[in-house]
N, C-alpha and C positions, 0 to 999 in steps of 0.2 A: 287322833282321827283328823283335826283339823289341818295337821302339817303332811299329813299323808295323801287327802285330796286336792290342795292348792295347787301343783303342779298340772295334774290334769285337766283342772279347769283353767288353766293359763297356758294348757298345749289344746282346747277345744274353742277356747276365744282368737289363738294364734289359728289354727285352723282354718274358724268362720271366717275370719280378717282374708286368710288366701284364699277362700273359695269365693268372697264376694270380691276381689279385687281382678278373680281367674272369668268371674261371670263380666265385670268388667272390660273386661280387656276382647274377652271376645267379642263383647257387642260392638267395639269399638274398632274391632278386626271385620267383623260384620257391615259395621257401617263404610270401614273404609273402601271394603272391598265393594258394598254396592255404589261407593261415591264413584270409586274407578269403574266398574260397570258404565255409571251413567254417564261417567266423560270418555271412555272409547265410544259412546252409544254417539254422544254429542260430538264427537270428530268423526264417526265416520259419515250421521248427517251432514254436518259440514263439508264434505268432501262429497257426499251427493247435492247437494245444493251447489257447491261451485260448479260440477261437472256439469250440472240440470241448464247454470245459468251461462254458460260456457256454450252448449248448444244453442240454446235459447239466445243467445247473442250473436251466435254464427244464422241462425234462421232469421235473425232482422235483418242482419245487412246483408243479407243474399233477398230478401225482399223489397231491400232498400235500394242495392245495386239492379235489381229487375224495375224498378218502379222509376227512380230517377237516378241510375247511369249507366253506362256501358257496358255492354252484353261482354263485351270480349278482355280479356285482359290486355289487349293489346291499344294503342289509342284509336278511336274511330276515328279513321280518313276519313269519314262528312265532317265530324266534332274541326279536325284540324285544318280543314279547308277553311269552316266557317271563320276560323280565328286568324287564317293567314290573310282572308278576302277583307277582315277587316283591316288588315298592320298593311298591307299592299295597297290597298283603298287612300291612305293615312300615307304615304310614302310617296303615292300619285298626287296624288292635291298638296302637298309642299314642293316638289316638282314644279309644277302647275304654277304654283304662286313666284316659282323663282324665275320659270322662263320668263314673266309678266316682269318682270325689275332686270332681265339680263338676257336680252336676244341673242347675244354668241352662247349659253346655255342649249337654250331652244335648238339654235342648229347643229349644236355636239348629239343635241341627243336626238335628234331626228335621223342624222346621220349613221347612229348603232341602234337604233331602231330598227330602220330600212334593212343593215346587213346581217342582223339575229334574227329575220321575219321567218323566210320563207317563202315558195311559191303560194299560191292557189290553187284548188283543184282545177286541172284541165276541163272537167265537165260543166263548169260551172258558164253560163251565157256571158259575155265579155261584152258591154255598151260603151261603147270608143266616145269619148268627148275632146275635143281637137280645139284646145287654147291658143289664140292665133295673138300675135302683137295688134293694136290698133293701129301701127302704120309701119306698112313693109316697107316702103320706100328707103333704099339709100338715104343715112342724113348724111352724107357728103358730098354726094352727088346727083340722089335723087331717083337713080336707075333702078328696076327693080332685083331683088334680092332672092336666087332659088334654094331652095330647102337642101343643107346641107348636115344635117343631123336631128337629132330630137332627143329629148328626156322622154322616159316610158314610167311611169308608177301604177299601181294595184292598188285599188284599195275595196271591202267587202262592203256588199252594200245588202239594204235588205228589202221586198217587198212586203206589208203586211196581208197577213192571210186575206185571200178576196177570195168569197165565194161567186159561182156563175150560174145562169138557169142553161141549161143542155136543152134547145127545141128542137125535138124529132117530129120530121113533117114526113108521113105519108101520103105522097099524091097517087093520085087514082085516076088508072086509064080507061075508059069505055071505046070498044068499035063503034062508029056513026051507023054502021050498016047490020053490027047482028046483036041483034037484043039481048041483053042482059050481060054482054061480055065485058066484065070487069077483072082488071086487072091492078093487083097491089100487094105491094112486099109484106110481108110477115111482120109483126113487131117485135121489135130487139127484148132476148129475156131478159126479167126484171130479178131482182132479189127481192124484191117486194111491189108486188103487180098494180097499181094504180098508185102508188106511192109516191113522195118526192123523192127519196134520195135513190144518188148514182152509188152504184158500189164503192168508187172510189169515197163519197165522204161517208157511209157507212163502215168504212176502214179505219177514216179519217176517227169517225167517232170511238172506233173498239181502241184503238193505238191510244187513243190521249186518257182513256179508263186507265187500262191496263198496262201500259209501258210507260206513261208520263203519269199516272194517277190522278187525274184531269178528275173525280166523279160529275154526274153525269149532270145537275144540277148545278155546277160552275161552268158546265160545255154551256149550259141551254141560257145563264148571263152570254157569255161569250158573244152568241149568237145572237141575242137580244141588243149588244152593241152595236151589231152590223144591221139592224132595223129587222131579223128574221124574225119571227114569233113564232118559234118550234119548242115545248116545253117537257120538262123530263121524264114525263111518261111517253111518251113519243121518241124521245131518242130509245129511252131503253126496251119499246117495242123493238128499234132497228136492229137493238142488239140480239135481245133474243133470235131472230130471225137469224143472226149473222152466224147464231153459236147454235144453232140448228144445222143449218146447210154446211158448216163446218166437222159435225160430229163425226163424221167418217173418218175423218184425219185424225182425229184425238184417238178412236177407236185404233186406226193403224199405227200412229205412234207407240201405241200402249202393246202392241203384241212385235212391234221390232223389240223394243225395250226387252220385255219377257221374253226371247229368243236369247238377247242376252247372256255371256257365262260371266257376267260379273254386274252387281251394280249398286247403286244406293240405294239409302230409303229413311224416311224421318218422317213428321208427322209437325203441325204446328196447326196449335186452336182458330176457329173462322167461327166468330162472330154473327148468329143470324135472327132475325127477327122472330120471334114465339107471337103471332097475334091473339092467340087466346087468351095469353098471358098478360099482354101486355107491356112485356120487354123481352131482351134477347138468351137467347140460347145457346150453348156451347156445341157447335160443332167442329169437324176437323179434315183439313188438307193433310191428304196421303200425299205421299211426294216422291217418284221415282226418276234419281236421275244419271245417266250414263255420259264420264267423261272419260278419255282413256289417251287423252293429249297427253298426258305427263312420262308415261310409257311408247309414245308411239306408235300408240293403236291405230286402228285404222279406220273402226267405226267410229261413225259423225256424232259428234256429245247431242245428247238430249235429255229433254226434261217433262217428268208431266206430273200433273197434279191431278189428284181423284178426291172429290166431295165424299164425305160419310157424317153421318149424325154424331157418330162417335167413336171410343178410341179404341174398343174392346179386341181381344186378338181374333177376334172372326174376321173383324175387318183386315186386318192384316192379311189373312189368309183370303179375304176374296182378294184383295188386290193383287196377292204375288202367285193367284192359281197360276199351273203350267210353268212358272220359274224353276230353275235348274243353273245350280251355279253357285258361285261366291258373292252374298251377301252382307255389305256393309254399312254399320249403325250404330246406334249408341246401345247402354246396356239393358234398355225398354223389354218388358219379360213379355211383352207380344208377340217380338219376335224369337223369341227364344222359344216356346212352340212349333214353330215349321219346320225345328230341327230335329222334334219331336214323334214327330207322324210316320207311320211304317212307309217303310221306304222313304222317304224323303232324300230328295237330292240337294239339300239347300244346307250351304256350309255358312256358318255365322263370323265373321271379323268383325272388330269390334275398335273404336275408334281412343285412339291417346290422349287427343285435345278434348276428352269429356275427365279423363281420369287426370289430366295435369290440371286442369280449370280443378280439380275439388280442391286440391294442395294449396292451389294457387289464390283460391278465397278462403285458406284457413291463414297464409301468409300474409295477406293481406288483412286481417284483420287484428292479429297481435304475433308477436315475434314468435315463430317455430322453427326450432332448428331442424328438427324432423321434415316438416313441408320444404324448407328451403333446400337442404336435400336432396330430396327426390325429386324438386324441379329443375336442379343442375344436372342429375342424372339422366332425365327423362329430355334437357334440353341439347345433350349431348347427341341421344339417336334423333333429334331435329335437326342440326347441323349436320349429320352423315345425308340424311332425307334429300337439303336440299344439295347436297352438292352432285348425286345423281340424278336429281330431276332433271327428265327430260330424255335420261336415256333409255336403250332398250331394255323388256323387261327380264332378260337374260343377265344383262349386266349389273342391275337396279339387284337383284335376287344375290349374284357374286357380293356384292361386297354389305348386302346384307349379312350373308352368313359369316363373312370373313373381320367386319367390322361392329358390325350394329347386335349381332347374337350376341357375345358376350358382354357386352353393355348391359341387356335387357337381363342375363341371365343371372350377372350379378345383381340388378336392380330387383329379382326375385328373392334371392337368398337374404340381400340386408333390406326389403322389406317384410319379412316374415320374422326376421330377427327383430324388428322397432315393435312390430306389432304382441310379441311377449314381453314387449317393457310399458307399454302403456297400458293403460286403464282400458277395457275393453267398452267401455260405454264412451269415451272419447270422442271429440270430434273425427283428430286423425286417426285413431282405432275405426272408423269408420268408412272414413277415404280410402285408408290400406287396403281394408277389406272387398270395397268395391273393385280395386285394381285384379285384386288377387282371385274376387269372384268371377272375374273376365277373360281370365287369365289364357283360355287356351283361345280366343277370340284375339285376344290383343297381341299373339305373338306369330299369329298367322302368317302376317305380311313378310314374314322373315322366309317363309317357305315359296314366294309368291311373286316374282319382280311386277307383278300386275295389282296388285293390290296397294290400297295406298295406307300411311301412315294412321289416317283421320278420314272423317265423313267429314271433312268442312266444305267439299265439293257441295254437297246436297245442301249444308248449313247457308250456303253463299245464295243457291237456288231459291230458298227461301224467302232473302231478303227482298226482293219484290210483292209477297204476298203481304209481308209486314206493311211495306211501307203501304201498298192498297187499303188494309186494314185500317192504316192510322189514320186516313185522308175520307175513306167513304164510311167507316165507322162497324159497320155490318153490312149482310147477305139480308135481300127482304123476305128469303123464304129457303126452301134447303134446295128446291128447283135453282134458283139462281146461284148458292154455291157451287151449285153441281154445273151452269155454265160460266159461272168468275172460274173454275177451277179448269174449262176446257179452254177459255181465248188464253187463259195465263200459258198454259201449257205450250198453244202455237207459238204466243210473243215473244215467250223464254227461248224457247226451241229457234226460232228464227235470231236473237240477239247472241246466243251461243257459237253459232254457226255464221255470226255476220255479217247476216241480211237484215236489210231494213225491213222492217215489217210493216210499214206500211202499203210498199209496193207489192211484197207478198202478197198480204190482204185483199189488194186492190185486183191481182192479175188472177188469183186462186180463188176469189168468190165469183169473179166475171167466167170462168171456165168452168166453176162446180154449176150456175145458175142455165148454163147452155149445154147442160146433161155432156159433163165429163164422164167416162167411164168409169164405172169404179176398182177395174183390172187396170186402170192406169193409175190407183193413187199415189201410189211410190214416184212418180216425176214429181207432181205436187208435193212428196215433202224438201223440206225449206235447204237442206243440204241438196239433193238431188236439182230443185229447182236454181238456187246460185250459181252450180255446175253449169246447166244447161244456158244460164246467162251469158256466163262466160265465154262460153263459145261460141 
């Protein structure tokens, strides 16, 4: 009996042995596999957290580059002037130090001075000074000596601003013989009727706001120099006055623009006082502007700016009611709306220098072979761009199609190809996307010799409100944006067109204030009026 069941209790111990080694093995096949679980789990958070910190790296230094540097990837010509005025500055005053130890120096250089100068403008008043010897007399023989040539030199001289008082005297005639008979001229209209200022320095004062960024409380030191005591709420009554009697023209600029078949459009934040608040509020210049120099056109470039509280696409659509045409901008979804509306006549383009700027801040901030790329391809249809600028838009449109199409259309196909190789939460899975979101906007210009590349027309228009902004800080109410946004409009419009606007100001407020017609406004604007100088 005993030899009989040995075996089977040493095939049930052999047994238990593999069933707890099999129970083993699995937990250990259990464990490993949720070990592997939690390290795919642990790399693919790692790869969201890089990606997370990848963006999140790209959104500081686009906060940083908005906050302290350079809007454009290009270098800023103020940035570069400032750094050449200093090495030029530094080049003159050693110079300077050498003529002082070597007077043949001095007259080498006076002498290539004189022949790189140039004239002066002919307009300018010429006060002759006639440097005479202290003795004509012949020293040989004492006879006198007559004028047999002369040296002629120019040199620019300056007056400092002087103000004047204008006394207007109305004398008054009576008859000796019949009572009451008085006689006296009318008095000349004022732009502001018991006031001091002449229109001209109410011009004086809109020009140095708004074209020179004078604000209005460094005009009223200015003045306080020359012993005036006129103080900044008193200028900027003159102003509002000046952006009253003015509004007509803003009004008519704004509906030539709108007649327009093509134009721009953007929009930048205006800073303005909240007083119930206590600090400022966000509002925003619309900005529409029409140039068509680069095709040939024929209508006069202009510019206007329209106040609004805010950025919402109503505003857009009040601004562009009655527009009809080809509208160009960035890829802002406000106006992506108007295209929207039954029947709409309003075709969207859409601008390159917004979608090479996104590549061009991912390139810049760590190596993308991707970004670099697509800014060689995209900087290829730049160099077609400029080599026809300027011509007609017939020919601008030929060798779009024959050169610049297939540029763009491969830059289509091996965009769409990068973008299934990247991470779809990406930076540049981003950028791409925006391009491609654009896409029948941004290829317009191919069908179009009138349409341009980019809105940097409008972008450029802008850069005057900035620099106002940086200088007077804010708007003190939405009224006043709404006239900083009507003088900006004339001053632009007149420096477009290459009139001075000061003289504009001066001749177009003295004819609006002696009841100009208003079937006449079109002489008054700043193209039509330079014409009419001219001749």
């Amino acid at each position: 009996m005993t030899l009989a069941v040995a075996p089977f209790a040493d095939l049930d111990a052999l047994r238990g042995a593999f069933v707890a080694q099999h129970a083993l093995l699995t937990a250990e096949r259990a464990a490993l596999s949720r070990i592997s679980g939690e390290l795919a789990a642990e790399r693919a958070e790692k790869a969201r957290v890089i990606e997370q910190n990848d963006r999140l790296r790209h959104i500081i230094r686009q906060l940083q580059r908005m906050q302290f540097g350079r809007r454009s990837e290009t270098i800023d010509p103020g940035q570069l002037s400032l750094a050449l005025e200093e090495l030029e500055q530094a080049v003159a005053g050693a110079e300077a130090e050498q003529e002082k130890r070597q007077p043949a120096a001095r007259t080498e250089r006076a002498k290539r001075h004189s022949q790189g100068r140039g004239s002066l403008p002919a307009h300018l008043p010429r006060i002759e000074v006639v440097v005479e010897p202290e003795d004509m007399a012949c020293p040989c023989c004492g006879g006198a000596m007559p004028v047999i040539g002369e040296d002629r030199s120019e040199r620019l001289d300056v007056i400092p601003a002087q103000y004047q008082v204008i006394v207007t005297r109305r004398p008054k005639y009576a008859c000796r013989s019949c009572a009451g008979a008085v006689v006296q001229a009318a008095a000349p209209a004022r732009l502001i009727e018991g006031g001091l200022p002449t229109e001209q320095l109410v011009a004086d004062v809109v020009v140095r706001k708004y074209a020179d960024h004078c604000p209005l409380y460094r005009q009223a030191q200015i003045l306080d120099r020359q012993g005036i005591a006129i103080d900044r709420a008193t200028l900027a009554f003159w102003v509002g006055y000046a952006s009253a009697e003015l509004k007509p023209l803003w009004r008519r600029i704004r509906e030539v623009l709108l007649a327009s078949t093509r134009l721009f459009v953007d929009e930048t934040r205006a800073p303005v006082l909240d007083p119930g608040r206590g600090r400022t509020k966000t509002g925003y210049f619309w900005t529409l502007a029409r140039d068509d120099r680069p095709w040939g056109g024929t209508d006069p470039p202009a510019v206007l700016y329209s106040y609004a509280p805010g950025r919402s696409a109503e505003h857009a659509v009040a601004l562009l009611k009655g527009f009809a045409g080809v509208l160009q901008t960035d890829g802002y979804a406000a106006y992506q709306g108007l295209t929207s509306r039954d029947g709409s006549a309003v075709t969207l383009a859409h601008c390159w220098a917004h979608v090479r700027r996104k590549f061009y801040d991912i390139a810049q901030g760590s190596p993308s072979p991707i970004a670099a790329e697509a800014l060689r391809r995209i900087a290829v249809v730049y160099e077609i761009e400029a080599e026809i600028r300027g011509q007609s838009a017939a020919a601008r449109r030929a060798v779009r199609q024959d050169r610049t199409k297939p540029v763009v259309e491969a830059l289509k196909v091996w965009l769409l190809e990068r973008l299934a190789e990247v991470s779809g939460k990406s930076v540049i899975a981003g950028a791409i996307r925006y391009a491609l979101g654009l896409w029948d906007g941004l290829i317009r210009f191919l069908d179009d010799g009138r349409v341009e590349i980019d809105s940097n027309t409008v972008e450029r228009s802008m850069r005057p409100i900035a620099l106002n902004r940086k200088n007077a800080l804010f708007a003190g109410s939405d009224e006043g944006g709404e006239n900083w946004a009507l003088l900006a409009s004339l001053i632009e419009t007149c420096k477009l067109n290459g009139v001075n606007p000061q003289a504009w100001l001066t001749d177009v407020l003295t004819r609006l204030v002696n009841n100009w017609p208003n079937s006449r406004l079109d002489e008054l604007m700043p193209w039509a009026w330079s014409a009419a100088k001219a001749h």
